[in-house]
C-alpha positions as CSV (number, residue, x, y, z in Angstrom):
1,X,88.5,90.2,72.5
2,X,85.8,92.1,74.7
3,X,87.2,95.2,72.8
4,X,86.6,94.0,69.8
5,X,83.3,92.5,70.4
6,X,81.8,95.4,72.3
7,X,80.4,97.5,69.0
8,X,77.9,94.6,68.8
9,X,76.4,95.9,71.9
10,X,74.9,98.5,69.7
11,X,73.8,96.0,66.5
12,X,69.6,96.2,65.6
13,X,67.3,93.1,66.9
14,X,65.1,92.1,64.6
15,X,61.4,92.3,65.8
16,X,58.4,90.6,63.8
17,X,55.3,92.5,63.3
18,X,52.7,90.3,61.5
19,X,49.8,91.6,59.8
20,X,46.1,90.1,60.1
21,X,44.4,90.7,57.7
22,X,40.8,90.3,59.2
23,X,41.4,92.4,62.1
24,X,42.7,95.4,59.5
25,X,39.5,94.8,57.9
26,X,37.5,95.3,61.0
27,X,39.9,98.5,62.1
28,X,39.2,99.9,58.4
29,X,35.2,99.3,59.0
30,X,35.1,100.6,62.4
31,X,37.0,104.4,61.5
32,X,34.8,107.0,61.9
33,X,35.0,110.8,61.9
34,X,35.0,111.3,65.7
35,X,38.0,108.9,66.3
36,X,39.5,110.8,69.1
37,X,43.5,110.5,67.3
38,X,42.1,112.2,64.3
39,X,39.8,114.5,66.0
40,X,43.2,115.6,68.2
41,X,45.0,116.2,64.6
42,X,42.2,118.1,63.1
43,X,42.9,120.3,66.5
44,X,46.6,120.4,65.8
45,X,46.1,121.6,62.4
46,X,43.9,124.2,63.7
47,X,39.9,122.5,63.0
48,X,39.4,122.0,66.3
49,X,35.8,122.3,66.1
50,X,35.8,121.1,62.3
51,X,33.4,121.7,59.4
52,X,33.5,119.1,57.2
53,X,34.6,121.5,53.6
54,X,37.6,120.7,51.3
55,X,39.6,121.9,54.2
56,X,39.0,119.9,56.7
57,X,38.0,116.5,54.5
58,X,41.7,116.8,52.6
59,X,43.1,116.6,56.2
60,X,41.0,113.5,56.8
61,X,42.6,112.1,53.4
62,X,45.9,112.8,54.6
63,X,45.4,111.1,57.9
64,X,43.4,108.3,57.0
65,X,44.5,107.3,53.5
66,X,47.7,104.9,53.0
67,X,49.4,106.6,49.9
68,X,51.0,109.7,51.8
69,X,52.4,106.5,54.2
70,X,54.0,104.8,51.3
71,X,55.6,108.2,50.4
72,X,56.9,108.5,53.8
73,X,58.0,105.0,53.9
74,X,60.0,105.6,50.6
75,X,61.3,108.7,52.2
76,X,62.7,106.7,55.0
77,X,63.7,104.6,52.7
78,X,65.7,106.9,50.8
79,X,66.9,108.4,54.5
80,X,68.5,104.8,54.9
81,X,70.0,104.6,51.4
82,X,72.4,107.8,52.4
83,X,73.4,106.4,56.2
84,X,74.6,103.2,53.8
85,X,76.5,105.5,51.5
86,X,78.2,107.4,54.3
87,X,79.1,104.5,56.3
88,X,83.1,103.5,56.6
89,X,83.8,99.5,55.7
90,X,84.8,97.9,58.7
91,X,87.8,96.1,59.2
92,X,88.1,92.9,58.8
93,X,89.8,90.5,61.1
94,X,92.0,87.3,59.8
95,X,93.3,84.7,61.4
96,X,95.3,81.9,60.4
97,X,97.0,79.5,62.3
98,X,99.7,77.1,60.8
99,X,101.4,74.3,62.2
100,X,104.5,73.0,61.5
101,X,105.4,69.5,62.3
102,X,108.7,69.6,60.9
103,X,110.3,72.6,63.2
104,X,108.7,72.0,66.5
105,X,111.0,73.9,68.1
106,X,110.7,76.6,69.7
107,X,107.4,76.0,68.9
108,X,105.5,74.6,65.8
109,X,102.9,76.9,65.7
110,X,102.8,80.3,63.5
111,X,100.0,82.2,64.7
112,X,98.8,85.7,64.7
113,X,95.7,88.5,63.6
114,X,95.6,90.7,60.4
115,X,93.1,93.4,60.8
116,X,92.5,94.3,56.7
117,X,91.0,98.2,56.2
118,X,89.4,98.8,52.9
119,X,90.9,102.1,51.6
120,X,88.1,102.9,48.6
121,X,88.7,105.0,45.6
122,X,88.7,109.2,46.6
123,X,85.7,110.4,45.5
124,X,83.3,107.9,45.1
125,X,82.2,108.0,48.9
126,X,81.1,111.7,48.5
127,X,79.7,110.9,45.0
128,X,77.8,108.3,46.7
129,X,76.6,110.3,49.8
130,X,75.8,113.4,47.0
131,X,73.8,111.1,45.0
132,X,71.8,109.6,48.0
133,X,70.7,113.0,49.6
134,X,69.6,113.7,46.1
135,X,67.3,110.8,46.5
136,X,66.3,112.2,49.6
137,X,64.9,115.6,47.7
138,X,63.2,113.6,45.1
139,X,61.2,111.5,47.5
140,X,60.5,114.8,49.8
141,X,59.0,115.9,46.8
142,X,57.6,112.7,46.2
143,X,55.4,113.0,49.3
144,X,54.4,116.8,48.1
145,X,52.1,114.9,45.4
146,X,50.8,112.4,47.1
147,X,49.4,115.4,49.5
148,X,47.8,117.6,46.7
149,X,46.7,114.1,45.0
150,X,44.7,113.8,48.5
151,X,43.8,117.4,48.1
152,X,42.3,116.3,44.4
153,X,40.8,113.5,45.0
154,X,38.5,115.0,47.7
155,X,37.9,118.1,45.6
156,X,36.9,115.9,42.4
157,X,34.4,113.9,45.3
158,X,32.8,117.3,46.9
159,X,32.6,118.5,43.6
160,X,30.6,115.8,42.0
161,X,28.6,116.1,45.5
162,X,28.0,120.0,44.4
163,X,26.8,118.9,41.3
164,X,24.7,116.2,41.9
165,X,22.7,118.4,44.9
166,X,22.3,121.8,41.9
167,X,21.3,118.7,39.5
168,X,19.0,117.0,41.4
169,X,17.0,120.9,42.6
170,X,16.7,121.9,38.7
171,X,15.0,118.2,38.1
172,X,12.8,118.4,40.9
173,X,11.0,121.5,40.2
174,X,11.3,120.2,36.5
175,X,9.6,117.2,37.3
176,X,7.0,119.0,39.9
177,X,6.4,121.5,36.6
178,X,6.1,118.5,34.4
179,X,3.7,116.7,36.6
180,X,1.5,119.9,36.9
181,X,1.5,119.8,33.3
182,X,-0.1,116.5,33.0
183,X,-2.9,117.2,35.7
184,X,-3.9,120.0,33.2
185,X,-3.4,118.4,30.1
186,X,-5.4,115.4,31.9
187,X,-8.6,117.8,32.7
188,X,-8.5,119.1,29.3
189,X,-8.8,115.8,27.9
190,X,-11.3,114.4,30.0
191,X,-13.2,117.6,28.9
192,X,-12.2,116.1,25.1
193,X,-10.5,119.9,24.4
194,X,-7.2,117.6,23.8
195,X,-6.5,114.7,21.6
196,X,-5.0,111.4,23.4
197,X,-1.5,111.7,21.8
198,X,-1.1,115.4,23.5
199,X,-1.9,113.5,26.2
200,X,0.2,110.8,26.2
201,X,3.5,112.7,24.8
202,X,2.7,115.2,28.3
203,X,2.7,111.9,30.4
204,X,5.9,110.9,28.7
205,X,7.8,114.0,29.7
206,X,6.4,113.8,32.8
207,X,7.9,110.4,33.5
208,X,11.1,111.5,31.9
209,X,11.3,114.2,34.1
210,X,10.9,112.2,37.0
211,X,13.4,109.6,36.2
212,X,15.7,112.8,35.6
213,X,14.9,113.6,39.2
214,X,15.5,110.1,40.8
215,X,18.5,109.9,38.5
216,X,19.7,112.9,40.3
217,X,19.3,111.7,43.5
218,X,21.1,108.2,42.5
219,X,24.2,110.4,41.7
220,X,24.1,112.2,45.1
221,X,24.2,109.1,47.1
222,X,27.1,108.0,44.9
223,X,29.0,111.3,44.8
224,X,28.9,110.9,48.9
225,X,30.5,107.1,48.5
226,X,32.7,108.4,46.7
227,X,34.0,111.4,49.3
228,X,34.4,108.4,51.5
229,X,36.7,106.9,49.8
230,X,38.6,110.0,48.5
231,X,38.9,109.9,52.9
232,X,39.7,106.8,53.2
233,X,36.3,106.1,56.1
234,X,33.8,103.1,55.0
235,X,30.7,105.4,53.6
236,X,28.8,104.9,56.8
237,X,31.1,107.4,58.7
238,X,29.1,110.3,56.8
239,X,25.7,109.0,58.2
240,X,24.6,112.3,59.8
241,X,27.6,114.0,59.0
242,X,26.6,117.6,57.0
243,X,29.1,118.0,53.8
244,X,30.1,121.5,53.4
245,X,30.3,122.1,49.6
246,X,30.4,126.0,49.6
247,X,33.7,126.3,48.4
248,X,32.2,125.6,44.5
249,X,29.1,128.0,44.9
250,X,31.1,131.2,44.1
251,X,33.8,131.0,42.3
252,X,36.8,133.5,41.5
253,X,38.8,133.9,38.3
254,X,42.2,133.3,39.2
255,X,44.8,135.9,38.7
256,X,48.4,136.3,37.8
257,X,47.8,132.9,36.1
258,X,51.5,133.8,33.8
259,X,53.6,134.1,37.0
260,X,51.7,130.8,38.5
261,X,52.5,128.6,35.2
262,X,56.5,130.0,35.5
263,X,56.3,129.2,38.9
264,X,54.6,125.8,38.3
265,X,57.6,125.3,35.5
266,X,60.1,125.4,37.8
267,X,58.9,124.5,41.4
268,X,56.3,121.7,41.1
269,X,56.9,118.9,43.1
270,X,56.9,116.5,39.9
271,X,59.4,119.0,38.4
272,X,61.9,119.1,41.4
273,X,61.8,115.4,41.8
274,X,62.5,115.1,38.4
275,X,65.3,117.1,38.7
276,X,66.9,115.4,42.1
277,X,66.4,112.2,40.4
278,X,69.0,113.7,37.3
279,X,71.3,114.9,40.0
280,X,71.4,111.8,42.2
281,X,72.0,110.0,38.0
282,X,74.6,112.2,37.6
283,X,76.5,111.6,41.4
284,X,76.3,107.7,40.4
285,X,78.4,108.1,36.7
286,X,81.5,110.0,39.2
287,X,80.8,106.8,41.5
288,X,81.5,104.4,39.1
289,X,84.0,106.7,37.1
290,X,85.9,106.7,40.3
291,X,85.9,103.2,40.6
292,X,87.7,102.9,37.6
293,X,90.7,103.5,40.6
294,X,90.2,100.8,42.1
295,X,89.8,100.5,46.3
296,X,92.6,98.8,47.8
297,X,93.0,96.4,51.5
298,X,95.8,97.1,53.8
299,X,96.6,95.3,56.4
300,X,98.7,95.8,60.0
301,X,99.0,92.6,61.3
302,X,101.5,90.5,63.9
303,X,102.7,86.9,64.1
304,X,104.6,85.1,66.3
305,X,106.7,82.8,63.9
306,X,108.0,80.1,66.2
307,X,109.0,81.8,69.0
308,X,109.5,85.0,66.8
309,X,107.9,87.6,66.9
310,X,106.9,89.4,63.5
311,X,105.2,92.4,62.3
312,X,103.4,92.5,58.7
313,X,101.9,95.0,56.6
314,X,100.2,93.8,54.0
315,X,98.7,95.6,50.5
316,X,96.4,94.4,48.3
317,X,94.8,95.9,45.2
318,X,93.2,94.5,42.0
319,X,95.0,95.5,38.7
320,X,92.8,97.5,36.1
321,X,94.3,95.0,33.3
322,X,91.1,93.6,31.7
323,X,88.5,96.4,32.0
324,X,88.7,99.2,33.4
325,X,85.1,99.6,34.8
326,X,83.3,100.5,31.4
327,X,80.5,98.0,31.9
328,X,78.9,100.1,34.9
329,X,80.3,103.6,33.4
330,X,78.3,103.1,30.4
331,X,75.0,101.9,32.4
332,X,76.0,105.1,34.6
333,X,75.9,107.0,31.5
334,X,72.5,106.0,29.7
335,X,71.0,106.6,33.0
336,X,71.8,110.2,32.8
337,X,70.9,110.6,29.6
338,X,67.5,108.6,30.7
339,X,67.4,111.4,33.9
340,X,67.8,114.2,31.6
341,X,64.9,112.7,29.5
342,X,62.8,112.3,31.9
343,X,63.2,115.7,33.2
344,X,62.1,117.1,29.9
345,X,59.1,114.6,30.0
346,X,57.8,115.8,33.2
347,X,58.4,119.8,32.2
348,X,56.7,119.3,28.7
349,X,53.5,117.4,30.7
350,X,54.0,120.0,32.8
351,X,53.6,122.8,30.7
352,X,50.8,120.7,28.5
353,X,48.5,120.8,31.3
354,X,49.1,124.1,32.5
355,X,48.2,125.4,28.6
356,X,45.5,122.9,28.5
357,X,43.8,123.8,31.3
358,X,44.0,127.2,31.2
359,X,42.5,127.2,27.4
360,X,39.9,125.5,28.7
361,X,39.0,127.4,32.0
362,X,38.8,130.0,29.6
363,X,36.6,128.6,26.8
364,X,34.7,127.4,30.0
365,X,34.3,131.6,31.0
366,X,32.7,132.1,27.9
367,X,30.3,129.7,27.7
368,X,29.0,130.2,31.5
369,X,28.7,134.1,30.0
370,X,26.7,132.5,27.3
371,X,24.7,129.9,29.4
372,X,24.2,132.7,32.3
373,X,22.4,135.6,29.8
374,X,20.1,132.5,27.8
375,X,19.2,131.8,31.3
376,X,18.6,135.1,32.7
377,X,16.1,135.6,29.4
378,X,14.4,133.0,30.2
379,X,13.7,133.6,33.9
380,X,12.5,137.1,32.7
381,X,9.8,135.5,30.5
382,X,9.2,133.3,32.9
383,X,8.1,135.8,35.1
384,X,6.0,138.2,32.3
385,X,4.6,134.3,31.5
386,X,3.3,134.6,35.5
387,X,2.2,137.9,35.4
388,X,-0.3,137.3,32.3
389,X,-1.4,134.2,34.0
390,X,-2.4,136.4,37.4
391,X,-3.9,139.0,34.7
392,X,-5.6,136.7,32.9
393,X,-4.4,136.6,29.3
394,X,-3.0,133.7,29.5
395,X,-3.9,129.9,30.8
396,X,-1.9,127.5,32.5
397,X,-0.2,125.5,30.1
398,X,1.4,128.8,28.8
399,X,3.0,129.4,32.2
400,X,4.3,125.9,33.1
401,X,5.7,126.0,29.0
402,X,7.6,129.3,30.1
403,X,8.6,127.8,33.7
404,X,9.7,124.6,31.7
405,X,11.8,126.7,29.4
406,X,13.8,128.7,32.1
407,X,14.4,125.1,33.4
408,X,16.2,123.9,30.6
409,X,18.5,127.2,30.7
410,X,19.1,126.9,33.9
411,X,20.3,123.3,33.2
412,X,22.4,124.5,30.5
413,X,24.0,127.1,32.8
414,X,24.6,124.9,35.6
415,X,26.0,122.8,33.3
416,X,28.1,125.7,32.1
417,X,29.2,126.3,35.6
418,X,29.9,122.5,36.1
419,X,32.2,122.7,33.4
420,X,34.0,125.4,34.5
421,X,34.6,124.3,37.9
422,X,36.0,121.3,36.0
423,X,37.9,123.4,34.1
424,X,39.6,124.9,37.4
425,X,40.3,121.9,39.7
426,X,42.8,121.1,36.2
427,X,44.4,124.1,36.5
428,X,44.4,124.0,40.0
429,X,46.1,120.5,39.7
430,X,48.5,121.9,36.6
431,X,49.6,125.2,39.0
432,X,49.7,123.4,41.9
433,X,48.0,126.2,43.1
434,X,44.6,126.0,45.4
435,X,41.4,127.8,44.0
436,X,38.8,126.4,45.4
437,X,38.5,127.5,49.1
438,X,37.3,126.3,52.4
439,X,34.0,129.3,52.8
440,X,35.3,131.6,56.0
């Protein structure tokens, strides 16, 4: 009996772990950037003394947010679903004693154990075992996207940041140039050399201009909530904390985008999981084909039969007589052909994006060129627009009309280069392949 009782020395305990609610609240509002467990894995992933770019803020993500946990919880998950296929049935122990009162001698009783082993069908353990360890690839690849989905939602946060701070410097000197406008349009009027609607359509620009400019810095203070939350930190963590967003100022045009998209085709995370789940689809139909044999029990066993002593062997199988496993073969089967569906799903979006977003990084190329030579004209007659003003042949009004002008193509090219930037955090997200870099 101790024999046979000693493997559950080795069984699991259960042990509860509650959660409260209100003190993960207070945990949640209380992170901040110098926590000294994150700070010693920014060290271990080389930012020891970090700067807070893409870099460094997409290893925040990954330490800070939940979904890369869930990944890893349905990658343990999946770890546990092949230790279940691989495991051998136990035996299972019968007893049952009978008592005869009608032959009590030697003795009434007929007693004795039957240890019953499930023998199962061939191949259906390793079909099981091959299909869980392809569940095991699909959620490793599983937890690759959740990391570049960290990656992109800090990117997509820095870059609205980036945008919001060149936004909010074009309007100021807008509004500054509109407001200078309106002192001299003012003088000219009290001097009655202007009518009161030239007057009044300058003041209206000038407040336009200035609600551009606070609308600018509305955007900034958003863009910075929302890096918080792309980190997972309440937004008062970045109090104080200087956002490096160099990594959109320059920009390069990618290269070898051709061998990139094959590449993406074929090795995206979203592709290989795709893939491992069709294998682990596939594994399951030879499970439940090989179940059309069924598993059978034998059973070694002893009794001693009044005063006898017996030994038994006993077999026991169902008979394939009225099916022959072709409910769960058939289910086996349209989840394959589901698998294989799904596979070409995932490739076609796949390969949608990648054209997608590299159409429009290049349409975006083009109209930067455009947006950067309207601007470039315009800052050159700004400048001849200065130099008459200093000579003389021209008065004020003249030269804040030309500085207005370069203005507005400046805000078309920086809206040009917004785009663009747009344009390559998709294809950075269709490649899987990182563009935008932390500045050395």
């Amino acid at each position: 009996m101790l024999l046979l009782l000693g493997p559950l020395a080795g069984c699991a305990h259960y042990t509860a772990h509650p959660i409260d609610p209100a003190a993960s609240a207070n945990a949640l509002a209380a992170r901040r950037l110098n926590d000294p467990r994150l700070m010693q894995f920014l060290a271990a992933m080389g930012h020891s003394v970090p700067r807070w770019d893409i870099g460094t803020l997409t290893l925040v993500a990954v330490y800070e947010r939940p979904d890369l946990r869930v990944a890893n919880a349905n990658y343990a998950i999946a770890k546990g679903g092949l230790t279940t296929a691989a495991a051998i049935p136990n035996p299972v122990l019968g007893l049952s004693p009978t008592y005869n009162s009608t032959n009590t001698f030697p003795s009434p009783w007929k007693i004795g154990p039957v240890i019953s082993f499930l023998v199962t069908s061939f191949g259906a353990r390793p079909a099981s075992i091959a299909a869980a360890r392809a569940s095991i690839v699909a959620s490793r690849e599983v937890i690759l996207t959740a990391a570049w989905q960290e990656r992109t939602r800090v990117r997509n946060a820095l870059l609205a940041l980036w945008q919001a701070r060149e936004q909010a410097k074009l309007a100021n000197r807008s509004a500054n140039y509109s407001g200078a406008g309106l002192t001299v349009l003012s003088q000219r009027y009290a001097a009655g050399m202007v009518s009161a609607t030239a007057l009044n359509l300058q003041r209206l620009t000038a407040e336009q201009a200035r609600f551009a400019a606070t609308e600018a810095v509305r955007r900034e203070r958003l863009a910075k909530a929302s890096i918080a939350t792309a980190i997972g930190l309440p937004k008062v963590a970045l109090s104080g904390i200087t956002i490096d967003v160099s990594a959109f100022s320059h920009i390069k045009p990618p290269k070898e985008l051709d061998i990139l998209a094959q590449n993406a085709l074929v090795e995206r995370p979203a592709v290989q999981a795709a893939l491992a789940r069709y294998v682990a689809a596939q594994d399951r139909l030879r499970v439940v084909i090989d179940e059309q044999y069924p598993a059978f029990n034998i059973g070694p066993g002893y009794n001693f039969d009044q005063g006898a002593n017996k030994f038994l062997l006993s077999l026991a199988l169902p008979l394939p007589i009225f099916n022959q496993n072709q409910g769960p073969i058939a289910v086996a089967r349209a989840q394959r052909h589901l698998a294989a569906a799904q596979f070409d799903q995932v490739q076609q979006r796949v390969l949608g994006g990648i054209d997608t977003s590299r159409t429009d990084w290049r349409a975006s190329l083009d109209v930067t060129i455009a947006a950067e030579r309207a601007a470039g004209s315009a800052t050159r007659n700004e400048r001849l627009a200065l130099s008459d003003f200093r000579a003389g042949a021209t008065g004020r009004l003249r030269l804040i009309g030309a500085q207005q002008a370069a203005i507005l193509a400046q805000q078309d090219a920086l809206t040009a280069r917004i785009q663009a930037r747009v344009a390559l955090g998709h294809l950075e997200d269709a490649l899987h392949h990182v563009f935008f870099r932390s500045a050395s």
